[in-house]
VEXDREN-2710 file (C-alpha; in Angstrom, 1 decimal):
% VEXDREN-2710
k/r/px/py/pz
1/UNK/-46.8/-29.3/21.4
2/UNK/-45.7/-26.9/18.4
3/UNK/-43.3/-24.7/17.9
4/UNK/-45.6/-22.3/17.2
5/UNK/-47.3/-22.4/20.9
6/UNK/-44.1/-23.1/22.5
7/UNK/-42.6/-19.7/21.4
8/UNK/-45.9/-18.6/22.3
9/UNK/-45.7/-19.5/25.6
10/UNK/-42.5/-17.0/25.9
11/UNK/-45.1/-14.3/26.0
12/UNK/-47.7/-16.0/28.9
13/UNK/-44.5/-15.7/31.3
14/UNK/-44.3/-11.7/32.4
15/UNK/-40.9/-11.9/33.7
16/UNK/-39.6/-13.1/30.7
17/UNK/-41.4/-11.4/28.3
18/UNK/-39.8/-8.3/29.8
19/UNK/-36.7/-9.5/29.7
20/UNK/-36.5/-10.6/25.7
21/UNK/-38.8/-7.2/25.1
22/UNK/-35.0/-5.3/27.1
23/UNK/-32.7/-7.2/24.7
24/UNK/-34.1/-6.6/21.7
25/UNK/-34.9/-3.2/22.4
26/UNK/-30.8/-2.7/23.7
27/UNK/-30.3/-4.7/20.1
28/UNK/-32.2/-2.2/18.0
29/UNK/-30.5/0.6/19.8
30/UNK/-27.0/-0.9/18.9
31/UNK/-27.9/-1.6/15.0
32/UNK/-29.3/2.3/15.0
33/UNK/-25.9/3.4/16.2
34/UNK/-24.0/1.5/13.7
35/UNK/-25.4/3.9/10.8
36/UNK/-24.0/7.2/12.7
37/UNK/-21.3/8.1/11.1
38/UNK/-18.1/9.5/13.0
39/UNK/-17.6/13.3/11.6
40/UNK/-14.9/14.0/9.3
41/UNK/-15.1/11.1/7.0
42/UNK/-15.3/10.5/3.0
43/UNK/-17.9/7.5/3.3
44/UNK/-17.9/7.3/-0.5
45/UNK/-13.9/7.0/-0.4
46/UNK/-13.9/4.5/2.6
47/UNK/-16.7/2.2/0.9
48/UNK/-14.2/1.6/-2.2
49/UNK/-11.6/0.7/0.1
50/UNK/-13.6/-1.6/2.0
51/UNK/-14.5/-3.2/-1.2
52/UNK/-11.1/-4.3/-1.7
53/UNK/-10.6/-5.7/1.8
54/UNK/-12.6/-9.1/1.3
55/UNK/-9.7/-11.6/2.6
56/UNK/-7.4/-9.0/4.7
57/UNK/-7.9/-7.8/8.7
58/UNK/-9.8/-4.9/7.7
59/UNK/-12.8/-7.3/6.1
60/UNK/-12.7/-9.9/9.0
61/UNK/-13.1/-6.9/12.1
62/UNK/-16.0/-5.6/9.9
63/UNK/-17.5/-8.3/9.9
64/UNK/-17.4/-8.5/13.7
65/UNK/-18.5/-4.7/13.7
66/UNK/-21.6/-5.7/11.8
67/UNK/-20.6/-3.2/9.1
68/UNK/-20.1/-0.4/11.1
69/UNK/-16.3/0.0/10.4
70/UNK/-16.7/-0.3/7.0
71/UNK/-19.0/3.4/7.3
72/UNK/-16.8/4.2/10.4
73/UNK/-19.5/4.7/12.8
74/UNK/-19.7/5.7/16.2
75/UNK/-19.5/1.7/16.7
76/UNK/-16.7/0.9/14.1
77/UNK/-15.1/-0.8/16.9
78/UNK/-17.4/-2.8/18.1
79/UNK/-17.1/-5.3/21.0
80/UNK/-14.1/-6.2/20.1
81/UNK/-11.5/-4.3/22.5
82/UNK/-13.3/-5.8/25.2
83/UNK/-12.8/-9.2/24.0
84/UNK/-9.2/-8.2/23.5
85/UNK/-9.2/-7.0/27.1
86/UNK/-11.0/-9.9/28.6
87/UNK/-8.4/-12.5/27.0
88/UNK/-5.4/-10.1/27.7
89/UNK/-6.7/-10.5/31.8
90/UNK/-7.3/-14.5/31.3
91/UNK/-3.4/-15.0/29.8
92/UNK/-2.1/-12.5/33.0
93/UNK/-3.8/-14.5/35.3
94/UNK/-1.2/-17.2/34.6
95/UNK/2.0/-14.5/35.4
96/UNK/0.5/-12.6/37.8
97/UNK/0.1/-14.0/41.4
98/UNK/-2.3/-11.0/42.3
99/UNK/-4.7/-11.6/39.6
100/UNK/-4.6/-15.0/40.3
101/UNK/-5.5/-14.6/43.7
102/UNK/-8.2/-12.3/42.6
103/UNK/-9.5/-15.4/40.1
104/UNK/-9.7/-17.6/43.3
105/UNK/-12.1/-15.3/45.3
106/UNK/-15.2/-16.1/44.3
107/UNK/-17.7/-12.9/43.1
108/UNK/-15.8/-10.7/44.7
109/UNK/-12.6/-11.3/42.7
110/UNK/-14.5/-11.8/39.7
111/UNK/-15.9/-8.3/40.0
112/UNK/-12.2/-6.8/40.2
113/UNK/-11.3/-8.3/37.4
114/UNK/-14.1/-7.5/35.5
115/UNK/-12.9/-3.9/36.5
116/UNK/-9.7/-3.9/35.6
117/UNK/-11.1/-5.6/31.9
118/UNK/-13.2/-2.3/31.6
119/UNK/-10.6/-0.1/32.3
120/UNK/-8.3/-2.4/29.6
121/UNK/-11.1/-2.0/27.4
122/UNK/-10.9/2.0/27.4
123/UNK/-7.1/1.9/26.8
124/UNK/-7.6/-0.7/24.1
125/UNK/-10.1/1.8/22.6
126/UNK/-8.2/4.6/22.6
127/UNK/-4.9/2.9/21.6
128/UNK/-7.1/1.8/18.2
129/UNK/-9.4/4.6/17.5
130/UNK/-5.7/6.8/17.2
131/UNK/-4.1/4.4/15.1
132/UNK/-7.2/4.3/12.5
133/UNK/-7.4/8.6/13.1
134/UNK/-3.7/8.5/11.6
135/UNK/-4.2/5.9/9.6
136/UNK/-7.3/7.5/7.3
137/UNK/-5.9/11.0/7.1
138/UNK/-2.7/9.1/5.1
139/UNK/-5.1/7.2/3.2
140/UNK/-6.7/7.7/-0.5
141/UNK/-9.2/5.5/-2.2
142/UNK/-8.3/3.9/-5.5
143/UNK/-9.7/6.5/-7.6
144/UNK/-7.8/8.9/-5.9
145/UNK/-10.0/10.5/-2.9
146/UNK/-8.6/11.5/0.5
147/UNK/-10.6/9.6/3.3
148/UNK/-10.5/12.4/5.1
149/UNK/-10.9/16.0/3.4
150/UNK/-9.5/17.9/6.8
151/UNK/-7.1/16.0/8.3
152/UNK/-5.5/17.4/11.4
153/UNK/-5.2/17.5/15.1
154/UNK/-9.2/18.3/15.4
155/UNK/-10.4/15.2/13.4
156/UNK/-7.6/12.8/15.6
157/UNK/-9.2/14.0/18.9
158/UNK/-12.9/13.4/17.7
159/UNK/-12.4/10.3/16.1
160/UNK/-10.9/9.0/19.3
161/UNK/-13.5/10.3/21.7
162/UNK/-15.9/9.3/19.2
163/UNK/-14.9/6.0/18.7
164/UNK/-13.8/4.9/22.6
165/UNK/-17.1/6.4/23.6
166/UNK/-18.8/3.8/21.1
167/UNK/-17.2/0.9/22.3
168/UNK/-17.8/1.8/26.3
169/UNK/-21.6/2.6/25.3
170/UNK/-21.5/-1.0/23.5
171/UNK/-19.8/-2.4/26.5
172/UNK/-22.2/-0.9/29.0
173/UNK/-25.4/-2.4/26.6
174/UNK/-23.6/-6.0/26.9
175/UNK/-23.4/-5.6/30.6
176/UNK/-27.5/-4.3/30.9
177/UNK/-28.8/-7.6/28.4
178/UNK/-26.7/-9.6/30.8
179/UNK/-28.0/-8.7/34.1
180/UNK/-31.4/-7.5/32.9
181/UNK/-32.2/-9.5/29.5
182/UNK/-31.9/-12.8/28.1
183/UNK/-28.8/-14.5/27.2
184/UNK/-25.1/-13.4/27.1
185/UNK/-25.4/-9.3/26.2
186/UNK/-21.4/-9.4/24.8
187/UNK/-21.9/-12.5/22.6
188/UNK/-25.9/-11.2/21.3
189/UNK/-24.1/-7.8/20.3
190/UNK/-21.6/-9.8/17.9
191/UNK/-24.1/-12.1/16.9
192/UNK/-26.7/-9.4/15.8
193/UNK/-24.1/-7.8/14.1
194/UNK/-22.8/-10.6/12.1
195/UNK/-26.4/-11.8/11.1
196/UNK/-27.2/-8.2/9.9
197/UNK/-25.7/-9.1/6.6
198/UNK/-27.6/-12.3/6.0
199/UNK/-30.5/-10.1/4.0
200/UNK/-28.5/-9.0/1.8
201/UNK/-26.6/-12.2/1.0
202/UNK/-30.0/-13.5/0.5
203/UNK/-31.0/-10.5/-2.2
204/UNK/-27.5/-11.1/-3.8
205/UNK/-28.0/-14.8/-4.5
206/UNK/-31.4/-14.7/-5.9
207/UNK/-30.1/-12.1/-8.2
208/UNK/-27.6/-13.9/-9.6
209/UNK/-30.0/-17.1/-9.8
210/UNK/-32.2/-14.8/-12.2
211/UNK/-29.1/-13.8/-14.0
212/UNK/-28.3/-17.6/-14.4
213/UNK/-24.9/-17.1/-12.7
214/UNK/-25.7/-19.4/-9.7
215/UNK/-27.2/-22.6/-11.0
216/UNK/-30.4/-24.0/-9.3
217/UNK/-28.7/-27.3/-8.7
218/UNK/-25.3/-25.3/-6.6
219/UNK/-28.1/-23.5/-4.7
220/UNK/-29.6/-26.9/-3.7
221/UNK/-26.4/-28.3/-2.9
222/UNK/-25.3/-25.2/-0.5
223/UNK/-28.9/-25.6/1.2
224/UNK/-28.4/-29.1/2.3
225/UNK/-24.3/-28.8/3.1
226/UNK/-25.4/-25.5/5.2
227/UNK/-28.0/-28.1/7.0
228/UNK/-25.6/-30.7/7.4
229/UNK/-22.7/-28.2/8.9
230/UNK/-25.1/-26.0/11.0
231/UNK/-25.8/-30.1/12.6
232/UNK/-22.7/-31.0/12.7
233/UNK/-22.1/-27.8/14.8
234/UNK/-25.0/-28.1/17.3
235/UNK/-24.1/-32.4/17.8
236/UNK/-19.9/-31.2/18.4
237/UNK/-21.2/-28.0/20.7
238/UNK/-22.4/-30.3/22.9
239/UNK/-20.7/-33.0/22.9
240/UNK/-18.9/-34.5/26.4
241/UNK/-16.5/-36.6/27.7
242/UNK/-18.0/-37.6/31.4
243/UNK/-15.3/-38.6/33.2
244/UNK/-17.2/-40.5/36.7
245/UNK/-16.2/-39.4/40.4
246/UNK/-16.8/-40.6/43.1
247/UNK/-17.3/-39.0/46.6
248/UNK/-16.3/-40.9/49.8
249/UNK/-18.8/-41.7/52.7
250/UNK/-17.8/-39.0/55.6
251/UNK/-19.1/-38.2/59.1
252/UNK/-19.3/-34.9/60.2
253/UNK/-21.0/-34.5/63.5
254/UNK/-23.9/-36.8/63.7
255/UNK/-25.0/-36.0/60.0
256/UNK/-22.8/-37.9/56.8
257/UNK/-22.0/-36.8/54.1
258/UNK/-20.8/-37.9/50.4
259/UNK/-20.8/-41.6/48.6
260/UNK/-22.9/-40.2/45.5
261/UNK/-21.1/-40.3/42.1
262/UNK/-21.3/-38.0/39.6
263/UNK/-19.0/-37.0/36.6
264/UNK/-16.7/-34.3/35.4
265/UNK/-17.8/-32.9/31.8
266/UNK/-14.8/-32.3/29.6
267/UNK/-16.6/-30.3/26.5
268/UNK/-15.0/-31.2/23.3
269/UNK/-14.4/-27.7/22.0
270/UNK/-13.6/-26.2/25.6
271/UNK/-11.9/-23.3/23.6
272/UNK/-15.2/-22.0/21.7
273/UNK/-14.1/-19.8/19.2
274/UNK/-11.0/-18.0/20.5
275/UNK/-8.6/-20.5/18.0
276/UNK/-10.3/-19.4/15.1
277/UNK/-10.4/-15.8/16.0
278/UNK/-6.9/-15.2/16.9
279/UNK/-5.6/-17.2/13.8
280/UNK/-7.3/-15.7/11.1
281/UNK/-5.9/-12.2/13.2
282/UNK/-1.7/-13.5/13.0
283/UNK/-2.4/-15.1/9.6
284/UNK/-4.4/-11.9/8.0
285/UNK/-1.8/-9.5/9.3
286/UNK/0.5/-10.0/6.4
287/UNK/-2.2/-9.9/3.9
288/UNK/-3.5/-6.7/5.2
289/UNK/0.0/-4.8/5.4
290/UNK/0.9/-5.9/1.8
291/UNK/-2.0/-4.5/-0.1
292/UNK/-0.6/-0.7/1.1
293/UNK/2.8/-2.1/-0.1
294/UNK/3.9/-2.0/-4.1
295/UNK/6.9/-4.1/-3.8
296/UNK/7.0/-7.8/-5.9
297/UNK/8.0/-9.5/-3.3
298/UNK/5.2/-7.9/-0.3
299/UNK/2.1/-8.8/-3.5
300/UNK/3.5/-12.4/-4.0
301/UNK/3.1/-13.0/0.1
302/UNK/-0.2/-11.8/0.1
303/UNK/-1.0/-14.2/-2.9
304/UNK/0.3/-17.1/-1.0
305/UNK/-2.1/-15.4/2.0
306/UNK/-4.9/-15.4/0.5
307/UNK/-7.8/-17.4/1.4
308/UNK/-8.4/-20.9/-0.6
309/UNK/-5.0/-21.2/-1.5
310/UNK/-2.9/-24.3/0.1
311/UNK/-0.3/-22.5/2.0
312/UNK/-2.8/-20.2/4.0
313/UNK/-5.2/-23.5/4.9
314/UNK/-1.7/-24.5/6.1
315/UNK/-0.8/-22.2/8.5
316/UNK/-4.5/-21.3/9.3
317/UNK/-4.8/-25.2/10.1
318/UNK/-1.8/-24.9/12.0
319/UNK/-2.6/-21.6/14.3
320/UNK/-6.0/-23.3/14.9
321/UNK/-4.3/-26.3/16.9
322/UNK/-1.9/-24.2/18.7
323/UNK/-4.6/-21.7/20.0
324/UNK/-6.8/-24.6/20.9
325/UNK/-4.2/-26.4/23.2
326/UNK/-2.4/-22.7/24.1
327/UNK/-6.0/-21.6/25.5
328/UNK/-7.6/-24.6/27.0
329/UNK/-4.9/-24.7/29.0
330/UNK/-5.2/-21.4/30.2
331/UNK/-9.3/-21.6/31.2
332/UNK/-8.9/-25.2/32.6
333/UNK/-6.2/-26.3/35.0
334/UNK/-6.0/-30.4/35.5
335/UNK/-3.9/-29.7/38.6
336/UNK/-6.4/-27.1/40.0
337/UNK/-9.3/-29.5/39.5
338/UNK/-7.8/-32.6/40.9
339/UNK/-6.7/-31.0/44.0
340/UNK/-10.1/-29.4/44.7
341/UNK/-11.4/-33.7/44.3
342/UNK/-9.2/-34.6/47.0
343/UNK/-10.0/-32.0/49.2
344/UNK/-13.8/-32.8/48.8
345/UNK/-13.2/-36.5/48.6
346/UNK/-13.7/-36.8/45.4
347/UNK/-12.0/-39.4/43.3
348/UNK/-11.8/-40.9/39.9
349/UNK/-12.6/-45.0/40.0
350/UNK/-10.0/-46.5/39.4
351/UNK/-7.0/-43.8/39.5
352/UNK/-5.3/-42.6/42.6
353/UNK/-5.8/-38.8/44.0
354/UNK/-3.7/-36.5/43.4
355/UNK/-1.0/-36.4/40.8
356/UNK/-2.6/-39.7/39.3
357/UNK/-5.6/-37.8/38.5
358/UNK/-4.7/-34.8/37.1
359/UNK/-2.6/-36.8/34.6
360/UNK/-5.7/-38.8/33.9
361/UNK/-7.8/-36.0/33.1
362/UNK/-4.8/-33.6/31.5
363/UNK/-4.8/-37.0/28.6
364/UNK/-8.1/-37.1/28.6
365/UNK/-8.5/-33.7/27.8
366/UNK/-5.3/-33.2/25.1
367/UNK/-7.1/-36.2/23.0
368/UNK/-10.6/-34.5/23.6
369/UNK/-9.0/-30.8/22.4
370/UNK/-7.3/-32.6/19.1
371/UNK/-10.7/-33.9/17.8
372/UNK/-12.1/-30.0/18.7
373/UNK/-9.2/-28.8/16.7
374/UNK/-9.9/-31.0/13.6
375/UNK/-13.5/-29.8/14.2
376/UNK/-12.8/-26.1/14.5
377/UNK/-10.3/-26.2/10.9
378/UNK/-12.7/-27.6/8.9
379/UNK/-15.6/-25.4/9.9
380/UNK/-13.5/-22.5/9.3
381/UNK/-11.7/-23.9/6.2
382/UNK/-15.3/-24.8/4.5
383/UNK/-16.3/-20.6/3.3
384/UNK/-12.6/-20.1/1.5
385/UNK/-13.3/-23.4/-0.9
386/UNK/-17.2/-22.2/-1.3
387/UNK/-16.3/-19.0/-2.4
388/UNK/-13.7/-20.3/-5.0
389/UNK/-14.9/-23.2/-6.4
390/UNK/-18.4/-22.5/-6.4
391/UNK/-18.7/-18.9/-6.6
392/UNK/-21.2/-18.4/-3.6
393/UNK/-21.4/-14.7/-3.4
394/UNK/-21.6/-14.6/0.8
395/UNK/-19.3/-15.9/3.6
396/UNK/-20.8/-19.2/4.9
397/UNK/-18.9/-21.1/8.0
398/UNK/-16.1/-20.1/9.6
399/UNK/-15.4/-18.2/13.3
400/UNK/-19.2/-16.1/12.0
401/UNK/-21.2/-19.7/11.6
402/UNK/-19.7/-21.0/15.1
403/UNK/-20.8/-17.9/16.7
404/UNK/-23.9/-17.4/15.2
405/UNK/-24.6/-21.3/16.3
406/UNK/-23.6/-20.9/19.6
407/UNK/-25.2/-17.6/20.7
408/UNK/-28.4/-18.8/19.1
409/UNK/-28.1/-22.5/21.8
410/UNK/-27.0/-21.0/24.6
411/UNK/-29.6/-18.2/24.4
412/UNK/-31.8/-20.7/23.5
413/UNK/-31.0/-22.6/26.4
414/UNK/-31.9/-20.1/29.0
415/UNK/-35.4/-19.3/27.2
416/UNK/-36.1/-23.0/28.0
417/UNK/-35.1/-22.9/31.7
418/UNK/-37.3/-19.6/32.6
419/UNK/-40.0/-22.2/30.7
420/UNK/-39.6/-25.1/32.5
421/UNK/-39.1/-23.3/35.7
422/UNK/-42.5/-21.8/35.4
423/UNK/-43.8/-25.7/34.1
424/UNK/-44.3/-24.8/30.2
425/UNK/-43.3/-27.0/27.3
426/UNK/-39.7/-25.5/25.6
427/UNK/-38.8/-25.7/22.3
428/UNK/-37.6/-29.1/22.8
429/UNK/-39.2/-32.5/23.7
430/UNK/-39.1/-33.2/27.6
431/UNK/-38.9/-29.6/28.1
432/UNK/-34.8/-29.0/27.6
433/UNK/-32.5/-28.5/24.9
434/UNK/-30.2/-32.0/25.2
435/UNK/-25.9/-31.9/25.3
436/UNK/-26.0/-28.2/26.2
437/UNK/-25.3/-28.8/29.9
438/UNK/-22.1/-28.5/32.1
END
């Protein structure tokens, strides 16, 4: 079957027809509220700062903001405080014995938490939106324009209702594509947003193909390297280390239970893109802080920060591995998951219960995590080198790429289950997209 009928066939299945018809519509309604623009604000001034952030803080959160804090919309924000929040929770579930109890409920607990993430969210918000109120009214552009023409007590207060209000509504459309659309809402409302400046990449490149500035031959070469990484992305997404278990014959009553094997999938980048994201945030910091600073020695740190030279690939590399072991043991606990084998039955071949096996799986998973680390540096490594030694006039790779990828498989993924409930061909051969399970 085609490609052509088999998206087709997303149409001949009413239930989810309506639900792809909810997300894009919640989509379109988000990309409509990133061109508001919050009262109060130079746009012309704010653009020519923007266009001096490439490399700092300020360029990677617009990016995530799909534009919208480079305009300072009503969604200028974005997603990102609750992302903030909903890592802040996971890290205090390790210090705090109630939220850990909470984690071990089941739904229940997990709605809680989710709570207490939304109301993290608001204080994020709010804790943001004032910094960047305070921080535009002491702001000029480089030809000398005040950000904010009336600065004052009236613009702090509106820009923080403003602003918080954008980022619950954003939350709240997440939450509705979630329950009543396709796919992960939170993770579609980053991905929309970071694909909304593909067009214009696009525009940009031709143009500087008909000006001769971007040779036919580089252009060639990016198409098949974007190919080759965008495979290399989808084949390491997916890929598994099945450790086998085993499940001892019981009786219960007069019925028995157990003596199947199965196997416990250990992903190879069980951190998704959390490393990257909270590196480039420590490492940009600097960078970001000395361009408002004149002094020597402030401009020659931010030359050794910025991106494509040696010293930042360094530390970038560096704060990649850290975040990757720091976070995986966080969301995956060897301890947790060998005791919950035991108590089931369940055992590794080989290796004893217990203590035995959480060791076994703990080395498994620290060599699996190092390989996901070297995976997750060069990815997000590959766009600083593009841009320097070829010139390429958009951001290609990086903490974007791995989103974009992984949004587009996992929505992907549950477009071809509602198929092959309903006994229609997917996208893929046999009806299911491979090394996307567990």
């Amino acid at each position: 079957m085609s490609g052509a009928e088999s998206f087709g066939n997303i149409f001949r299945v009413p239930e989810l027809k309506k639900k792809v018809f909810f997300t894009l519509g919640l989509l379109i309604v988000y990309r409509i509220g990133a061109h508001i623009p919050t009262p109060g604000i130079n746009s012309a001034a704010l653009a020519e700062i923007f266009a001096r952030a490439a490399g700092t803080i300020l360029g990677f959160f617009n990016m995530f903001s799909g534009g919208a804090l480079s305009r300072l919309t009503i969604f200028a924000l974005g997603i990102m405080p609750y992302i903030s929040s909903s890592i802040i929770l996971q890290l205090m579930t390790m210090v705090s014995p109630y939220l850990a109890r909470l984690k071990k409920e089941g739904e229940q607990g997990q709605k809680k938490i989710t709570q207490y993430t939304r109301y993290g969210t608001i204080v994020l918000s709010m804790v943001q939106s004032s910094g960047i109120a305070v921080g535009l009214e002491a702001m000029k552009s480089p030809t000398g324009s005040p950000i904010v023409p009336s600065p004052g007590w009236s613009f702090r207060v509106m820009t923080i209702l403003t602003l918080t209000a954008g980022t619950a509504f954003l939350m709240w459309l997440g939450e509705q594509i979630t329950e009543r659309g396709i796919g992960n809402g939170i993770s579609l409302i980053i991905f929309s947003g970071i694909v909304a400046g593909t067009p214009a990449a696009i525009f940009q490149s031709l143009d500087l193909m008909g000006t001769g500035e971007l040779s036919v031959l580089v252009v060639l070469f990016l198409m098949v390297l974007m190919a080759a990484v965008v495979g290399a992305i989808v084949f390491t997404e997916g890929g598994q280390r099945r450790i086998p278990i085993q499940y001892a014959k019981r009786v219960v009553g007069r019925k028995m239970y157990g003596g199947q094997s199965t196997h416990l999938p250990l992903k190879v980048n069980t951190s998704g893109v959390i490393p990257p994201i909270f590196a480039s945030s420590i490492i940009m910091f600097p960078a970001t802080i000395a361009q408002f600073i004149t002094h020597p020695w402030m401009q020659t740190v931010s030359g050794m920060l910025t991106p494509g030279t040696i010293v930042y690939s360094m530390l970038f590399v560096g704060a990649i591995f850290f975040f990757c072991y720091f976070y995986t043991a966080v969301i995956f606990n060897p301890i947790d998951v060998a005791d919950n084998m035991k108590k089931y039955g369940g055992f590794v071949p080989g290796i004893r219960p217990g203590a035995k096996t959480s060791d076994y799986i703990d080395q498994i998973l620290s060599r699996i995590t190092f390989y996901g680390a070297i995976y997750l540096s060069l990815v997000c490594i590959l766009p600083d080198y593009l841009i320097k030694y070829f010139n390429i006039p958009f951001y290609f790779g990086g903490t974007s790429l791995l989103i974009v990828v992984g949004v587009s498989l996992d929505t992907m993924q549950q477009i071809e289950s509602h198929l092959v409930m309903r006994n229609y061909d997917g996208f893929m051969k046999k009806g299911r997209l491979k090394g996307r399970r567990g």
